[in-house]
N, CA, C and O atoms as a GROMACS GRO file, in nm:
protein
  336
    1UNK      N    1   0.083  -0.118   0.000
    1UNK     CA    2   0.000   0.000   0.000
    1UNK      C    3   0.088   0.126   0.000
    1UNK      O    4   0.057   0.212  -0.082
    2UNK      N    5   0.183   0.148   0.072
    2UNK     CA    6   0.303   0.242   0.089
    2UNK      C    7   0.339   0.285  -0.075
    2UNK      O    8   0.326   0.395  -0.130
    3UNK      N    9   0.383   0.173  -0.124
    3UNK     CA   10   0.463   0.169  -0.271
    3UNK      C   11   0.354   0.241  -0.363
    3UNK      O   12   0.380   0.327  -0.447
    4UNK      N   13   0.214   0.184  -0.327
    4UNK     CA   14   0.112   0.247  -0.398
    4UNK      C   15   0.070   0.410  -0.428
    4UNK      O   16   0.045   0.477  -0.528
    5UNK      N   17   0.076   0.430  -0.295
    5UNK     CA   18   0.057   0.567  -0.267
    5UNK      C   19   0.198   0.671  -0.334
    5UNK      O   20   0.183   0.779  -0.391
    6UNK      N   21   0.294   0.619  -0.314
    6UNK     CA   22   0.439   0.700  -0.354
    6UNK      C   23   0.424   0.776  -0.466
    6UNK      O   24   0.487   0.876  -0.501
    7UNK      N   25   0.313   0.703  -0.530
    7UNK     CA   26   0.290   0.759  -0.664
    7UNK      C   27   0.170   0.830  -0.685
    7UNK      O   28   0.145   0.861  -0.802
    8UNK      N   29   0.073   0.871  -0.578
    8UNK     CA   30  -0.016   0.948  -0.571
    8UNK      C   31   0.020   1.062  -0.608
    8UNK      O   32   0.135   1.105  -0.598
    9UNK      N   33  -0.106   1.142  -0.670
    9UNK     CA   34  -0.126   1.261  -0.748
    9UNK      C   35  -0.126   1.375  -0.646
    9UNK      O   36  -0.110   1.490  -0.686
   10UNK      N   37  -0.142   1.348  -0.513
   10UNK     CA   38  -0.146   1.444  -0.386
   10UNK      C   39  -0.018   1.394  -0.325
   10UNK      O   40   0.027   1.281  -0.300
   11UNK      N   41   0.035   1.544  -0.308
   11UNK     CA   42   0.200   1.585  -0.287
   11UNK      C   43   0.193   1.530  -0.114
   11UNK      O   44   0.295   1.489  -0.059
   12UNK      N   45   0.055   1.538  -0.041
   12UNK     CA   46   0.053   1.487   0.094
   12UNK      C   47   0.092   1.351   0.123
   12UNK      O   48   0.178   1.301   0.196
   13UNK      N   49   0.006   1.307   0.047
   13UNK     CA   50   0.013   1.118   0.056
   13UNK      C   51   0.156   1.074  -0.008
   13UNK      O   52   0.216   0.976   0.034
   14UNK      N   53   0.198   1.146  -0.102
   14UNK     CA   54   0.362   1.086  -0.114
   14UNK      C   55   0.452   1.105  -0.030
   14UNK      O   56   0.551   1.036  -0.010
   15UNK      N   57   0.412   1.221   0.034
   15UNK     CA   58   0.500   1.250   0.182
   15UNK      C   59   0.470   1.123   0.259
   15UNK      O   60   0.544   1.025   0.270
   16UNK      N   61   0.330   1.142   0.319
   16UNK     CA   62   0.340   0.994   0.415
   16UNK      C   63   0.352   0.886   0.378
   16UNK      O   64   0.394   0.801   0.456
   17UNK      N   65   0.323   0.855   0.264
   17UNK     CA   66   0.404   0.714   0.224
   17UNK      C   67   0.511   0.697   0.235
   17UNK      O   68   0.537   0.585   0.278
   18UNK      N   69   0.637   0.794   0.205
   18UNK     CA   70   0.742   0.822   0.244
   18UNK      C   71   0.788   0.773   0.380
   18UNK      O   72   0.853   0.670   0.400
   19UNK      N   73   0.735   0.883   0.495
   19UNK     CA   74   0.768   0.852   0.575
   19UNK      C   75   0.704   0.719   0.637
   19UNK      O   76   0.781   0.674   0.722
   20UNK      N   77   0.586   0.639   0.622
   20UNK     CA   78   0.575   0.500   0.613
   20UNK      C   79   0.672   0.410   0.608
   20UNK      O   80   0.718   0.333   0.692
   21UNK      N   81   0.701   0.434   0.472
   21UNK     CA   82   0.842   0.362   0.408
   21UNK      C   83   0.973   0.373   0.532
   21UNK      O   84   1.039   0.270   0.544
   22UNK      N   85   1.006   0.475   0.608
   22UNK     CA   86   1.059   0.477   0.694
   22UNK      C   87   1.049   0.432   0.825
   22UNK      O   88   1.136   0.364   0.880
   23UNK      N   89   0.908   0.480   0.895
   23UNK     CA   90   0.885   0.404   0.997
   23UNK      C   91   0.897   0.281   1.001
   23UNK      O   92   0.943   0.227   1.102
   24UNK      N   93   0.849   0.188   0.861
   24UNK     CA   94   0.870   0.024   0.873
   24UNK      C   95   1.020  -0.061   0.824
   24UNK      O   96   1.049  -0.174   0.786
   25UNK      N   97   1.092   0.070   0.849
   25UNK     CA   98   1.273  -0.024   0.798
   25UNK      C   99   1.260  -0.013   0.676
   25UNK      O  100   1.376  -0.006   0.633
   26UNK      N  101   1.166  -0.006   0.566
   26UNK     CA  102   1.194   0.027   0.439
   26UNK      C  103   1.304   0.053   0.349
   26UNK      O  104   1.290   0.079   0.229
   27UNK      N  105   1.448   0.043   0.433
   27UNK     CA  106   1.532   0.109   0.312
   27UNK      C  107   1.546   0.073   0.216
   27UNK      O  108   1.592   0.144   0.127
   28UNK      N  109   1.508  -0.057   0.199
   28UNK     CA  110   1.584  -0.112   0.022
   28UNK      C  111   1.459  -0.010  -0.028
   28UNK      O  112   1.510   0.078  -0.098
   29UNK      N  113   1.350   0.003  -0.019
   29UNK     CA  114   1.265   0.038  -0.129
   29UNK      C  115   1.276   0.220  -0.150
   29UNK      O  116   1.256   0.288  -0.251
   30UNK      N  117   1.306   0.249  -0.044
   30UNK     CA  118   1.350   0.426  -0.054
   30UNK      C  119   1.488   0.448  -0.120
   30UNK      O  120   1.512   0.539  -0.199
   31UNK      N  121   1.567   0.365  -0.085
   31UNK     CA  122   1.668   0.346  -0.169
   31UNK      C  123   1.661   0.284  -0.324
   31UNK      O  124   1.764   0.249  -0.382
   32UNK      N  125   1.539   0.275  -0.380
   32UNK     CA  126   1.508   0.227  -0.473
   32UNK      C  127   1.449   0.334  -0.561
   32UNK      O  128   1.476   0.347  -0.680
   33UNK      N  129   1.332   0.445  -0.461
   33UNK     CA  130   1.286   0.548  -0.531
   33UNK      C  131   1.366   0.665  -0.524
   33UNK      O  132   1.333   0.777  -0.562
   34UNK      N  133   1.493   0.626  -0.462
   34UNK     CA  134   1.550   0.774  -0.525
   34UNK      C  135   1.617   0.741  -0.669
   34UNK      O  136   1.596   0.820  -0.761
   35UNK      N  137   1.694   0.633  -0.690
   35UNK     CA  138   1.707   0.602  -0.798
   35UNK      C  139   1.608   0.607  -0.933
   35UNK      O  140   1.644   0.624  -1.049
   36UNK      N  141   1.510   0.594  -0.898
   36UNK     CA  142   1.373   0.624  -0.985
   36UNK      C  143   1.388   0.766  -1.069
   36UNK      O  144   1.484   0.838  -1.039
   37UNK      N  145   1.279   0.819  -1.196
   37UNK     CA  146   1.287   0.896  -1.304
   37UNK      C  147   1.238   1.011  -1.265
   37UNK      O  148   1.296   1.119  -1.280
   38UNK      N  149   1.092   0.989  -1.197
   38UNK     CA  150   1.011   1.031  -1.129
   38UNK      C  151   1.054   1.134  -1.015
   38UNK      O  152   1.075   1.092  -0.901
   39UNK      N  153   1.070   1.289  -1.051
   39UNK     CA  154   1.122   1.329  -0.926
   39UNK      C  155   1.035   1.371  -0.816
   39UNK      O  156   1.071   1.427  -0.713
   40UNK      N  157   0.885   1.329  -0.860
   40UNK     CA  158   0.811   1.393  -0.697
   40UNK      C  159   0.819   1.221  -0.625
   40UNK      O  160   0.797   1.219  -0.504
   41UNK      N  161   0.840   1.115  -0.675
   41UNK     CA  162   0.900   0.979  -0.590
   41UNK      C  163   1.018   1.029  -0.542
   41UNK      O  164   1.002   1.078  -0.430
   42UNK      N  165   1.138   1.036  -0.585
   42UNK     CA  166   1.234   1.085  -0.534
   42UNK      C  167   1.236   1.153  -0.447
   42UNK      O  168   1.319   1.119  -0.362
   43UNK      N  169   1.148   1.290  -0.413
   43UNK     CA  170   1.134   1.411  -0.304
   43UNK      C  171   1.040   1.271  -0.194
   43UNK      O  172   1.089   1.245  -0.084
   44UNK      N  173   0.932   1.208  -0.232
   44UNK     CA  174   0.876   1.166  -0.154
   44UNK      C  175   0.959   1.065  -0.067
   44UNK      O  176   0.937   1.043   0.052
   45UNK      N  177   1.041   1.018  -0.130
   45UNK     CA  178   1.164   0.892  -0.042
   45UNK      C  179   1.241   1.014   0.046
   45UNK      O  180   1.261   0.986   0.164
   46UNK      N  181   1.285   1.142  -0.001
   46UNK     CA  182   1.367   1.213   0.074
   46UNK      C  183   1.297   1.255   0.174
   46UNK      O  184   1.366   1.294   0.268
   47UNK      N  185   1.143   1.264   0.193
   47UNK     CA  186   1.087   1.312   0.249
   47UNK      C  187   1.070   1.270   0.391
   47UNK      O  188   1.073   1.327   0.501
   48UNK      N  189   1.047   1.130   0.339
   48UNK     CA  190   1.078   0.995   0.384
   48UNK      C  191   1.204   0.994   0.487
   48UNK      O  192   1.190   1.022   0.606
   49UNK      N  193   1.266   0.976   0.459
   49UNK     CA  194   1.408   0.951   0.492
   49UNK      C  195   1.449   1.088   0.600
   49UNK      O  196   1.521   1.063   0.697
   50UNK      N  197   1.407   1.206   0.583
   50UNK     CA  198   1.376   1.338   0.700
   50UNK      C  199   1.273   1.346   0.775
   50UNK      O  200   1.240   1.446   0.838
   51UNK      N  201   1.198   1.209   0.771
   51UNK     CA  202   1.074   1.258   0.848
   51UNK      C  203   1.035   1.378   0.822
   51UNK      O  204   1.032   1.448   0.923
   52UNK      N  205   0.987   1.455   0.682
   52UNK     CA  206   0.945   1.609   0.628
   52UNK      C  207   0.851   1.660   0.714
   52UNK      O  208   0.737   1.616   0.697
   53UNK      N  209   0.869   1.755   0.821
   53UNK     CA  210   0.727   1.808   0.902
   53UNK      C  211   0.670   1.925   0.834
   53UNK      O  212   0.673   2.036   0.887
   54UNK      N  213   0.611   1.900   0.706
   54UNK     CA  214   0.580   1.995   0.620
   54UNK      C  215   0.624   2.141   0.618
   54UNK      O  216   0.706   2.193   0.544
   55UNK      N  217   0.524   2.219   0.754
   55UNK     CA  218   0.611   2.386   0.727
   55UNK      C  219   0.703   2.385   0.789
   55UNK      O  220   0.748   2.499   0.791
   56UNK      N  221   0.790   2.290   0.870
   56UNK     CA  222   0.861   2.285   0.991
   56UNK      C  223   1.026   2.213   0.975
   56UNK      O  224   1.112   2.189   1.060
   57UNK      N  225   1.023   2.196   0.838
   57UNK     CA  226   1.143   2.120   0.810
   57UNK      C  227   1.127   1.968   0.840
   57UNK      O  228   1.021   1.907   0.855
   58UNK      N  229   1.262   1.920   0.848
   58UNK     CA  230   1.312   1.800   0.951
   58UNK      C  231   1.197   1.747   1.079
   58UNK      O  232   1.195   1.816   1.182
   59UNK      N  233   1.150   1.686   1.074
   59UNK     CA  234   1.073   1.625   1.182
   59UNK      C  235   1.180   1.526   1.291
   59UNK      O  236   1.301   1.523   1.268
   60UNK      N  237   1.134   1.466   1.382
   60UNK     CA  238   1.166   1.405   1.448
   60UNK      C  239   1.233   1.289   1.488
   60UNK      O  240   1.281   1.236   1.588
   61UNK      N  241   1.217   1.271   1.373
   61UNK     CA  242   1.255   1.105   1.361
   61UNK      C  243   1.330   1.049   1.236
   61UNK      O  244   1.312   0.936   1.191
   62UNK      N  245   1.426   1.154   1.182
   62UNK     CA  246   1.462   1.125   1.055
   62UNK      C  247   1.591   0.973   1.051
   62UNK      O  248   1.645   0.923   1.150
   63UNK      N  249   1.605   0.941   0.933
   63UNK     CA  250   1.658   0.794   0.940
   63UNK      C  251   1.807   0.817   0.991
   63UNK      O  252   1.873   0.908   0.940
   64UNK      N  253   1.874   0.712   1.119
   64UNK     CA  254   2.028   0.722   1.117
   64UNK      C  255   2.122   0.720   1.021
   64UNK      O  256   2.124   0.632   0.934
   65UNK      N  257   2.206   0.815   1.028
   65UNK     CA  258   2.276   0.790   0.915
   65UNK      C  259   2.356   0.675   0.919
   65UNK      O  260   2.446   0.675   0.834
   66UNK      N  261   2.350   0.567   0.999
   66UNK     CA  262   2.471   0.435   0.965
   66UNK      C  263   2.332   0.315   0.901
   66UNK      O  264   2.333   0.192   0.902
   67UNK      N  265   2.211   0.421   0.843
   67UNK     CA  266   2.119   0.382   0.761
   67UNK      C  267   2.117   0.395   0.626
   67UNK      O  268   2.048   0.334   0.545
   68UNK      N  269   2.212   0.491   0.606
   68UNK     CA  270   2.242   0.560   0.488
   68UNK      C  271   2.312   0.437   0.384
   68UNK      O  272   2.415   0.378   0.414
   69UNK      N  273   2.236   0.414   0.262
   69UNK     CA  274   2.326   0.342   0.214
   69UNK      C  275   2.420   0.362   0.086
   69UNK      O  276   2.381   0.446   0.004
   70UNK      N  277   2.522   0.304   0.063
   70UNK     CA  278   2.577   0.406  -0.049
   70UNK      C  279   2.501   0.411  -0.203
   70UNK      O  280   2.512   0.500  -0.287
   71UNK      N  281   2.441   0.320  -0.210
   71UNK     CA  282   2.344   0.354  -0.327
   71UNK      C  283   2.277   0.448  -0.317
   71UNK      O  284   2.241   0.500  -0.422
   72UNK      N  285   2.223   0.522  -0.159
   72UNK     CA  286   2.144   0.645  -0.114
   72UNK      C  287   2.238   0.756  -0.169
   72UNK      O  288   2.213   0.838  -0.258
   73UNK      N  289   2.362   0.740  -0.090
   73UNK     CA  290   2.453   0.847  -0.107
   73UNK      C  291   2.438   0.900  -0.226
   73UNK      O  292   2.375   1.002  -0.256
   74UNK      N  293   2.513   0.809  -0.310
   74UNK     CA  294   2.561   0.805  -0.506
   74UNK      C  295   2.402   0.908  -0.532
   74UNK      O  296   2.369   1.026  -0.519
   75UNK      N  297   2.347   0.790  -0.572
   75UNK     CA  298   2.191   0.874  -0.597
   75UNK      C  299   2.154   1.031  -0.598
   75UNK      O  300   2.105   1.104  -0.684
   76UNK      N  301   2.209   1.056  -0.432
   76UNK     CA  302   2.148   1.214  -0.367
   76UNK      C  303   2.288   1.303  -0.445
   76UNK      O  304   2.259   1.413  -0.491
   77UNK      N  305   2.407   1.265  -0.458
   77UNK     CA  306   2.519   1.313  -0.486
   77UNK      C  307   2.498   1.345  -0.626
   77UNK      O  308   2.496   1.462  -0.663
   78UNK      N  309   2.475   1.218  -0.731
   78UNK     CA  310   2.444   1.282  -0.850
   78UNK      C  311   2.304   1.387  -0.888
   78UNK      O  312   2.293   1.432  -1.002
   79UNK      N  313   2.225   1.411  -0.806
   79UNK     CA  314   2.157   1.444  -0.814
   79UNK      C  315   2.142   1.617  -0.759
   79UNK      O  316   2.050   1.697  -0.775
   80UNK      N  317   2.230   1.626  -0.713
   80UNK     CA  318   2.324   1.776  -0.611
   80UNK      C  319   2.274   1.774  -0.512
   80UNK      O  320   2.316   1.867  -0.443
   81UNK      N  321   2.148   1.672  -0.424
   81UNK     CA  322   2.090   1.668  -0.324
   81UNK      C  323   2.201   1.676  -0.219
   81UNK      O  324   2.180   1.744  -0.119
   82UNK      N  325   2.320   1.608  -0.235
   82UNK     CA  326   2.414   1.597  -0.126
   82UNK      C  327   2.523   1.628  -0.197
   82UNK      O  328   2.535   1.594  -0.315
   83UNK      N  329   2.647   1.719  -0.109
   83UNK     CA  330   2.780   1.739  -0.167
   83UNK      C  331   2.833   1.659  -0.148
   83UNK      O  332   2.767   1.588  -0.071
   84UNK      N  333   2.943   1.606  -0.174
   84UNK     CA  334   3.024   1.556  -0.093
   84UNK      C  335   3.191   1.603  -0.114
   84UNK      O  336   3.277   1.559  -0.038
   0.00000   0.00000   0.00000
């Protein structure tokens, strides 16, 4: 249902699918949609992955980084999401 929604037409529900995807250990599959074509999937995995508190930034609970995987990295790096 998560995977389903990622791709919803409402910018809300890709957020919480997102962060879904996170609450349940999800990484292979967030690590899957950033790699994806699709860049409101992509924002929605990042979204994901920051716990996004919509007007508030960063939420609470964003993923550890010894969660981070280097396929995440590569991904956000080519993408200018992350410097390195």
């Amino acid at each position: 249902m998560f995977l389903k929604n990622i791709y919803h037409r409402n910018d809300m529900i890709r957020t919480q699918a997102g962060k879904a995807l996170r609450a349940v250990d999800a990484f292979d599959d967030l690590e899957e949609l950033l790699q994806g074509s699709d860049p409101r999937v992509r924002r929605a995995a990042l979204d994901g992955m920051i716990d996004y508190n919509y007007w508030f930034g960063i939420g609470k609970n964003p993923i550890p980084m010894d969660k981070f995987t280097p396929a995440m990295v590569k991904s956000m790096i080519a993408r200018n999401l992350l410097f390195a």
